[in-house]
C-alpha positions in Angstrom: -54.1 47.6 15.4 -56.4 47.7 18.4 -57.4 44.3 20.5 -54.2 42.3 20.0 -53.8 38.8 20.3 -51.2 36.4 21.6 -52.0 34.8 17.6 -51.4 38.2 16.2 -47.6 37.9 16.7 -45.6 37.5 13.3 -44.3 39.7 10.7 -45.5 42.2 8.8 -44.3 44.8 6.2 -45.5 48.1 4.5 -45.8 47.9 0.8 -45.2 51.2 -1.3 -46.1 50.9 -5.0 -43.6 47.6 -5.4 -41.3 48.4 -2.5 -41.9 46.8 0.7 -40.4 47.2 4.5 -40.7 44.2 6.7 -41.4 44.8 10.8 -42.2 42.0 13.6 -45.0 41.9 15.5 -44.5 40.7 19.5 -47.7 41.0 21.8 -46.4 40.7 25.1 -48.3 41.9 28.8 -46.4 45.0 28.7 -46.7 47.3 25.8 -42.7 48.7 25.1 -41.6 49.6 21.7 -37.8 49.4 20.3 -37.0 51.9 17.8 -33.7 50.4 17.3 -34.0 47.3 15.5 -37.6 48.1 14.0 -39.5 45.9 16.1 -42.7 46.8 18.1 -43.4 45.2 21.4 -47.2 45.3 22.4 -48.3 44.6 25.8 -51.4 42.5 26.2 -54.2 43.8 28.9 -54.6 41.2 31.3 -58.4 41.3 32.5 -57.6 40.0 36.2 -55.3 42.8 37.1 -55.7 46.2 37.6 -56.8 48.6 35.0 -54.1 50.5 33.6 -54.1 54.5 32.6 -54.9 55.4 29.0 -51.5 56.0 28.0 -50.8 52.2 28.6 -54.0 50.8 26.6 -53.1 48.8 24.0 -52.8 50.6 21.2 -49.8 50.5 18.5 -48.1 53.8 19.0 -44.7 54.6 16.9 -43.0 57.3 18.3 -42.0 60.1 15.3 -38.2 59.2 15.8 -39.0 55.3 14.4 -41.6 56.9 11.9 -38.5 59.7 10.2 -36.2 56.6 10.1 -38.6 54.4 8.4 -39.3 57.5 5.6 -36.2 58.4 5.5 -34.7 54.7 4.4 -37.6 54.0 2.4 -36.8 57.1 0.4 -32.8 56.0 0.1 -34.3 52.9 -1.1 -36.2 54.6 -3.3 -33.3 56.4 -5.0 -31.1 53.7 -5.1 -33.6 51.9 -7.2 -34.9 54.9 -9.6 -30.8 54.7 -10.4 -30.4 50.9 -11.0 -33.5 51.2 -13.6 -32.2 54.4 -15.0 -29.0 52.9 -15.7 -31.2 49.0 -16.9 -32.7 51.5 -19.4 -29.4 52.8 -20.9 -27.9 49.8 -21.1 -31.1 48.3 -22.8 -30.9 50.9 -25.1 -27.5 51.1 -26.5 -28.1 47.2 -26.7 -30.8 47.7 -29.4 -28.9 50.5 -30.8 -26.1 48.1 -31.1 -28.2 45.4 -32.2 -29.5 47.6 -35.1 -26.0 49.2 -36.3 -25.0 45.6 -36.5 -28.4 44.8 -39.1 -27.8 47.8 -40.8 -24.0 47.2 -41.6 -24.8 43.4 -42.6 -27.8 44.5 -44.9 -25.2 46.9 -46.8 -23.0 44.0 -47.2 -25.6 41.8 -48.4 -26.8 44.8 -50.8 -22.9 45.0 -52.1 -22.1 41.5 -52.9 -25.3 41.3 -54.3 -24.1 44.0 -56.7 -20.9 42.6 -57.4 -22.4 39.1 -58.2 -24.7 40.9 -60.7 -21.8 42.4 -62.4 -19.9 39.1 -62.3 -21.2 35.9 -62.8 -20.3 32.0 -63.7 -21.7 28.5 -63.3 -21.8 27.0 -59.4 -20.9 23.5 -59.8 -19.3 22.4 -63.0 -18.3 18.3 -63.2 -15.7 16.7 -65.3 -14.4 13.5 -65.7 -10.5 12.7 -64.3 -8.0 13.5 -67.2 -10.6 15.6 -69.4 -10.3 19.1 -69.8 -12.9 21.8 -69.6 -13.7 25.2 -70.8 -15.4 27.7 -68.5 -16.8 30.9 -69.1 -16.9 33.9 -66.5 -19.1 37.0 -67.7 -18.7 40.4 -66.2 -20.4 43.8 -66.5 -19.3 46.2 -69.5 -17.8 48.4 -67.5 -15.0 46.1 -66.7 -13.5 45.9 -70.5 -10.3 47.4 -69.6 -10.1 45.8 -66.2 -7.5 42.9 -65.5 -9.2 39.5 -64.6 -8.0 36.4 -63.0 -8.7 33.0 -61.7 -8.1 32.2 -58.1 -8.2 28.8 -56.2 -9.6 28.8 -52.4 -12.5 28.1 -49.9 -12.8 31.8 -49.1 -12.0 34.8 -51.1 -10.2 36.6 -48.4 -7.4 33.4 -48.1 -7.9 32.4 -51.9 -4.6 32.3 -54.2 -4.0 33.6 -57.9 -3.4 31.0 -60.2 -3.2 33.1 -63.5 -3.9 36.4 -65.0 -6.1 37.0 -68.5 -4.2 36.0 -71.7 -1.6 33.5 -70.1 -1.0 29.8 -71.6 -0.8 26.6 -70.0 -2.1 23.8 -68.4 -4.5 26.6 -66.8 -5.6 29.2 -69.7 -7.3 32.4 -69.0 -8.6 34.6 -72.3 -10.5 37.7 -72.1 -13.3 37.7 -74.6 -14.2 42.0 -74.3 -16.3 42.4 -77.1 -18.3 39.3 -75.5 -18.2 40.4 -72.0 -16.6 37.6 -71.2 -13.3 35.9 -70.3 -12.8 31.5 -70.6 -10.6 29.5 -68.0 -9.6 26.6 -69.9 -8.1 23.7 -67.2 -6.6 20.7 -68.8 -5.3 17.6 -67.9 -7.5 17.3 -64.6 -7.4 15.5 -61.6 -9.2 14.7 -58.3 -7.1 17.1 -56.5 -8.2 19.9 -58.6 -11.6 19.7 -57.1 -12.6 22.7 -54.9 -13.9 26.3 -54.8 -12.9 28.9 -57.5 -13.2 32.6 -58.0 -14.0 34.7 -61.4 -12.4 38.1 -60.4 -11.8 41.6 -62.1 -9.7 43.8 -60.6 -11.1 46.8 -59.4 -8.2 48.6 -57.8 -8.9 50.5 -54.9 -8.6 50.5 -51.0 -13.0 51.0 -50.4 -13.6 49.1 -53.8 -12.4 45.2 -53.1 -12.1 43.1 -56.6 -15.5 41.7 -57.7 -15.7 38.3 -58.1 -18.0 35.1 -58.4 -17.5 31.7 -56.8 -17.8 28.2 -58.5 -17.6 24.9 -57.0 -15.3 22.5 -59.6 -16.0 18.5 -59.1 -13.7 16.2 -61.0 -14.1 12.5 -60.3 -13.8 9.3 -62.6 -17.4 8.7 -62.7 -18.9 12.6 -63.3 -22.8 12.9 -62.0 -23.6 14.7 -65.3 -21.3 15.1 -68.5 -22.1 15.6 -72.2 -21.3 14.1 -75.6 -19.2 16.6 -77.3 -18.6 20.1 -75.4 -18.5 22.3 -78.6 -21.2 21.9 -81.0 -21.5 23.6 -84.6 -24.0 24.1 -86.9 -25.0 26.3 -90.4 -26.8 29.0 -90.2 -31.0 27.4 -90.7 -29.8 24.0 -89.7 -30.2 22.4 -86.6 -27.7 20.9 -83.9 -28.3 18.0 -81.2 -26.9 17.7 -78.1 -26.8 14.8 -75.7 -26.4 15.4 -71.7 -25.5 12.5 -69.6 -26.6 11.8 -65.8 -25.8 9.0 -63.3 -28.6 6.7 -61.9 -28.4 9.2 -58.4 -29.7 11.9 -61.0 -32.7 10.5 -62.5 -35.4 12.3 -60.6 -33.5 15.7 -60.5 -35.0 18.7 -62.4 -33.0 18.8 -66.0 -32.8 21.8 -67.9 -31.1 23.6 -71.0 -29.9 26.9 -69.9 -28.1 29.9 -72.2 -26.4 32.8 -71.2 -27.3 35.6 -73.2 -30.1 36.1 -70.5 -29.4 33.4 -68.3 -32.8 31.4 -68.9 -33.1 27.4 -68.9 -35.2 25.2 -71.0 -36.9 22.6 -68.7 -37.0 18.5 -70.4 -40.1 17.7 -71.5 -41.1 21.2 -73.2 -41.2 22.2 -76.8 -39.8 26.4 -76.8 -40.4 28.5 -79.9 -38.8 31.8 -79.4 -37.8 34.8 -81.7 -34.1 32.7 -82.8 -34.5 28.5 -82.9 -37.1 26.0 -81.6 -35.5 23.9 -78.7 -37.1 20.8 -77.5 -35.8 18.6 -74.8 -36.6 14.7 -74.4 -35.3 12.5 -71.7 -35.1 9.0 -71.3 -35.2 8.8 -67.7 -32.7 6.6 -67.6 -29.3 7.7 -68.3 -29.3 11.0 -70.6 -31.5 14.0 -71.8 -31.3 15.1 -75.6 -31.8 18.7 -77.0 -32.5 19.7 -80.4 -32.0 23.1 -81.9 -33.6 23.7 -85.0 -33.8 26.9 -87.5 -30.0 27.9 -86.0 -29.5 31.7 -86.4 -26.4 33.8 -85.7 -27.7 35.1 -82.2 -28.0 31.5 -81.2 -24.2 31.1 -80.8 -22.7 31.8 -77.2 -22.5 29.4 -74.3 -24.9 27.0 -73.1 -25.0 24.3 -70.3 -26.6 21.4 -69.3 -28.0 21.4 -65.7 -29.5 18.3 -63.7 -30.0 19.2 -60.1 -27.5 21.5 -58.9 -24.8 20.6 -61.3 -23.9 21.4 -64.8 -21.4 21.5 -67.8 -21.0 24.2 -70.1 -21.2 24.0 -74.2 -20.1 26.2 -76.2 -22.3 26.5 -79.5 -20.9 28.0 -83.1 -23.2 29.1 -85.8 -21.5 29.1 -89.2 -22.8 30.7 -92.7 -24.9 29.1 -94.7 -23.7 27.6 -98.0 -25.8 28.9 -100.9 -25.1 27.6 -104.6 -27.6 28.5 -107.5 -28.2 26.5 -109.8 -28.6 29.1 -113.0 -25.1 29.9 -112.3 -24.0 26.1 -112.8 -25.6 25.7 -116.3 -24.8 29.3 -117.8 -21.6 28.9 -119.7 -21.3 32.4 -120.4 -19.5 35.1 -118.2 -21.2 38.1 -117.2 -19.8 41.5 -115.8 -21.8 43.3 -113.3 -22.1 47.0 -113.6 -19.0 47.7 -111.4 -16.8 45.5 -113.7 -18.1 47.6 -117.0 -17.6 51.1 -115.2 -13.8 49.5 -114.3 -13.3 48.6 -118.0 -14.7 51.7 -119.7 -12.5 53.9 -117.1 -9.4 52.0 -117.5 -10.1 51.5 -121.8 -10.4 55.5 -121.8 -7.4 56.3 -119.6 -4.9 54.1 -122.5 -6.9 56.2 -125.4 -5.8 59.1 -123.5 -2.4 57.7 -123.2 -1.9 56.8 -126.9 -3.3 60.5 -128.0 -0.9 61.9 -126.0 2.1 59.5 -127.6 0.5 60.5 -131.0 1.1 63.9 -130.4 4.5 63.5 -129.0 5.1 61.9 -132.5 3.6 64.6 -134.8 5.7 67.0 -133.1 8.8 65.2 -133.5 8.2 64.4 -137.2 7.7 67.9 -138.0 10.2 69.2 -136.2 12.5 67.0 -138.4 10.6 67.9 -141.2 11.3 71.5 -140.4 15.1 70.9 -139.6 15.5 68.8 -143.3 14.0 72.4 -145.2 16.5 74.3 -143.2 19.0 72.3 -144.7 17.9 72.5 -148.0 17.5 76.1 -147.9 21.6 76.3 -146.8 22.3 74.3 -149.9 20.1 76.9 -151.9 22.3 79.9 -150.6 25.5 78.2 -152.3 27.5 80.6 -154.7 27.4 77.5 -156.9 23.9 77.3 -157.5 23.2 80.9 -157.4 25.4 80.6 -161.2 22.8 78.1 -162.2 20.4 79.0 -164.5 18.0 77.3 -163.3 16.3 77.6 -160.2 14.5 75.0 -157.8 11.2 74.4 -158.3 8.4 74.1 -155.7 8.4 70.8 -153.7 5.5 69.4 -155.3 7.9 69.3 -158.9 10.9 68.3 -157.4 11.4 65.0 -159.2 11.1 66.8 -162.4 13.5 69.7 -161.2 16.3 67.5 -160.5 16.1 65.7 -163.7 16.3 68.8 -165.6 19.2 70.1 -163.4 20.8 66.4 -163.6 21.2 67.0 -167.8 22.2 70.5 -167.5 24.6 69.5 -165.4 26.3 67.2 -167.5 26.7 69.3 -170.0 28.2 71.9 -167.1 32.2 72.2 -166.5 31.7 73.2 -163.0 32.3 70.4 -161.3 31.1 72.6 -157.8 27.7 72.9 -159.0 27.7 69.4 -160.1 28.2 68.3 -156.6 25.9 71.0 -154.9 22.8 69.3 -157.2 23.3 65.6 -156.8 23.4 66.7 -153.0 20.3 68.7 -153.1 18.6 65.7 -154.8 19.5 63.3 -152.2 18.1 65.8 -149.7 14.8 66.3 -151.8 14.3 62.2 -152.0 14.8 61.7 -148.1 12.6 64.7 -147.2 9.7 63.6 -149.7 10.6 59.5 -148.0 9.5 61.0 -145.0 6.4 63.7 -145.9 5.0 60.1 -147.3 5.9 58.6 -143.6 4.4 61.0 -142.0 1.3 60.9 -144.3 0.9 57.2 -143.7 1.0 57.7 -139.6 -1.3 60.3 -139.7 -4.0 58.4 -141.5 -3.5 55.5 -139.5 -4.0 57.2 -136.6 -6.8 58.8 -137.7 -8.6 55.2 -138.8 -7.5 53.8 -135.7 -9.5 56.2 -133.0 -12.8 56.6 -135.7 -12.7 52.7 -135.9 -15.2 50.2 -134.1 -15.1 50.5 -130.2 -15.5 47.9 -127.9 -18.7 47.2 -126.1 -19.6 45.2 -123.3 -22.8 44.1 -122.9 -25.2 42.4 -120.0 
């Protein structure tokens, strides 16, 4: 700075990049310089004194001492700050590295209960009126068949308490439905104080895998917000079925619908739906209640259903029944008819008493003429009697044995042997019992033998 002023005096400062050093400017009528406290003292040249030597013109001069300092603190400076916004940087960075562990763990949360309420779902607000009883279904993923479920009672699931298992009896009811995916709380006899949050959970049973469960909300109050005329509804298979959902005045403008859960759609009031099962149409009133009409009922059509005006609902449970057929040829025939199966039965079973009775015949020709055989044994032991061997006459064959034993009966009598007399009148009786039964057995066997080439019976259509 060369022609100072007395109105150059003030401060001033050298500015590196965004650093700055500060220095104070005196202008005095001496020129002297302190090195020691950075300031710089500048004589001013008085014009009415005597000209001074070029080494005291005034000229700002800093001595290489003041000028190493100034570097050297400036540099210090310089360093301490290239730390602070090394250090501003790391901290910055494991901020935003913190920042997006913290998103990443929440959005694997989010992605897990989103899974588990997939697998596990129910109704969000159910209401029911004070001293009522309701029904309410809790539907889980296949996969948890074998799994032990449970309803629990609390605002959070962390701090919520058991209140019963599946298949348990009471004034609270839990029953597992598997081949339905799908287990039923049943609470009866309900008051105000059972209003509040409730859990449908299957127990999963590890230390990394918590239960899964769903939440429900539960209002009970003595004037419900919406409630329905009969909670189970039935109808034959082709028929149709009505149900009527009620809503308080607070409800009117709410959206109403008629939901289902096989896939969790809802019917919205004022819409006619024809579908692959039953038609469903809605009307409301807009006044107090909303009606629904299901006609041409099929089998799929039964399951649970729920009525749902705003944010609340209540379940129904619909039953779809066989229907009742009765032809009317079938009234007016007298006659009875077999079927096929009924002719096959009586053919088999006709044939297995022939074959019965031909095997009893058999057992009785057998017997008769072994009896037959044992009677001609015995009247050929009366033939080899000494007695008769003195006779004369000799026995005849069976076919004149009546005659025989006349002939012998006269010579007989005129016989002194009373031996021989005895032998013949025995023979006779033993000839007249064994021709009795040849004429039996005769008989039988011709009866018999009518009997199986005789009429059968038929059965017709």
């Amino acid at each position: 700075m060369t022609g100072l002023k007395k109105s150059d005096v003030g401060w001033y400062w050298c500015s590196v990049v965004d650093v700055q050093v500060t220095d104070a400017l005196t202008v005095t009528t001496a020129v002297t310089m302190t090195a020691d406290n950075e300031k710089t003292s500048i004589k001013e040249t008085n014009p009415h004194t005597t000209p001074v030597s070029s080494s005291e013109d005034s000229i700002v001069t800093f001595s290489s001492t003041a000028t190493t300092h100034m570097n050297t603190t400036e540099n210090k400076e310089q360093t301490q700050e290239n730390k602070d916004k090394k250090i501003t940087v790391i901290w910055s960075l494991m901020g935003v590295g913190l920042l997006l562990l913290t998103v990443l763990v929440f959005c694997i949360c989010m992605s897990i209960r989103k899974f588990n309420s997939e697998n596990m779902r129910t109704l969000k607000h159910i209401a029911v009126k004070s001293g009522d009883s309701v029904t309410i279904p809790c539907f889980y993923d296949e996969s948890y068949k074998s799994n032990n479920k449970y309803w629990c009672h609390g605002n959070y699931w962390s701090s919520c308490t058991i209140v019963t298992y599946t298949n348990t009896r009471g004034s609270t009811s839990v029953i597992d439905h598997p081949t339905h995916n799908m287990f039923t709380v049943e609470l009866n006899r309900l008051n105000t104080d059972h209003s509040g949050w409730y859990w449908c959970a299957a127990e999963i049973g590890g230390k990394y895998k918590p239960d899964d469960k769903d939440y429900l909300y539960l209002t009970v109050s003595a004037a419900p917000a919406v409630s329905v005329l009969g909670s189970r509804v039935s109808g034959e298979e082709g028929s149709s079925v009505s149900v009527q959902c009620l809503y308080s005045a607070a409800y009117q403008n709410k959206q109403k619908q008629w939901c289902r859960s096989t896939d969790w759609s809802c019917y919205t009031v004022g819409r006619t739906y024809i579908s692959q099962n039953s038609t469903v149409q809605i009307s409301d009133d807009g006044k107090t209640s909303f009606k629904v009409e299901m006609t041409g009922l099929k089998k799929s059509d039964a399951g649970w259903y729920w009525c749902s005006v705003g944010d609340v609902q209540v379940p129904v449970h619909l039953n779809v029944t066989d229907a009742l057929t009765v032809s009317s040829s079938e009234d007016s025939i007298q006659n009875v008819t077999f079927s096929s199966t009924a002719i096959t039965h009586m053919n088999t079973t006709e044939n297995k008493e022939q074959t019965q009775e031909t095997k009893e015949e058999r057992k009785t020709v057998v017997w008769s003429l072994m009896g037959v055989g044992l009677l001609l044994l015995t009247v050929l032991k009366y033939q080899g009697q000494p007695a008769l061997q003195k006779q004369t006459h000799t026995l005849q064959p069976p076919r004149l044995m009546i005659r025989c034993c006349t002939v012998q009966l006269v010579s007989s009598q005129r016989s002194q042997n009373k031996g021989a007399w005895r032998s013949l009148q025995m023979l006779m009786m033993t000839s007249s019992t064994v021709l009795l039964l040849t004429i039996k057995i005769c008989v039988l066997v011709l009866s018999l033998l009518t009997k199986r080439t005789g009429p059968e019976f038929s059965v017709s259509h």
